[in-house]
C-alpha positions as CSV (number, residue, x, y, z in Angstrom):
1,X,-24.8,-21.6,-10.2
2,X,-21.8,-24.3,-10.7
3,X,-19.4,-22.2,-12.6
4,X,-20.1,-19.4,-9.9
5,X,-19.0,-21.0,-6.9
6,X,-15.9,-22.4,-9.5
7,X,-15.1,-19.1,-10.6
8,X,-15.6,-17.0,-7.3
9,X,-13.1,-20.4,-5.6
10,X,-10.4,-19.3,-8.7
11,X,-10.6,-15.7,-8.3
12,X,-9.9,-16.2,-4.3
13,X,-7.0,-18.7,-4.8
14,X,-5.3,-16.2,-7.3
15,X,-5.9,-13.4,-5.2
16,X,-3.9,-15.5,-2.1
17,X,-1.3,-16.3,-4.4
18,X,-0.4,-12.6,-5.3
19,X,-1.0,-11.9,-1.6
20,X,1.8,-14.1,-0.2
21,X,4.3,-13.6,-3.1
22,X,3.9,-9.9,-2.1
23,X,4.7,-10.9,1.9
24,X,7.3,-13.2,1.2
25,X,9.1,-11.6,-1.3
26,X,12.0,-9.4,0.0
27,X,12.5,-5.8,0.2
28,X,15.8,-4.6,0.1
29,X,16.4,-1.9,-1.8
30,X,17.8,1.7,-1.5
31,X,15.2,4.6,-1.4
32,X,15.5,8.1,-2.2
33,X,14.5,10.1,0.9
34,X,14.9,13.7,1.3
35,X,17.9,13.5,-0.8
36,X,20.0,10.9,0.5
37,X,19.8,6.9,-0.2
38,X,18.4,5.6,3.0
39,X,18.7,1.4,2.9
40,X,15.2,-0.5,3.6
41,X,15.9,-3.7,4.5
42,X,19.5,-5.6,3.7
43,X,19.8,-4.5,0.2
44,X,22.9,-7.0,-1.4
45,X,23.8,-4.4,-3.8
46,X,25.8,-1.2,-3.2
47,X,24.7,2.6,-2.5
48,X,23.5,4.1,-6.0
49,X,26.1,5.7,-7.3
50,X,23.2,8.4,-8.9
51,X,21.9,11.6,-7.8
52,X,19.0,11.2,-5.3
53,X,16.0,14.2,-6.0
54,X,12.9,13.9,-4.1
């Protein structure tokens, strides 16, 4: 019943971890919209400079 509670306490801690990398982590990038590069966020690199297709 020990290693339960221990491993069920591990699994929730790693599971936070992921969960605020994923929120704090940024997302600026370029996606590929209808055909055109739309910018999400503030990406620091420039347009693509490839053919958008979606």
């Amino acid at each position: 019943m020990r290693w339960t509670k221990t491993i069920i306490v591990v699994v929730l801690i790693i599971l936070a971890i992921i969960f605020g990398i994923r929120m704090l982590t940024p997302e600026d990038t370029w996606i590929c919209q209808k055909g055109n590069w739309v910018k999400h966020g503030h990406p620091k690199a420039p347009m693509p400079t490839t053919q958008c297709v979606k």
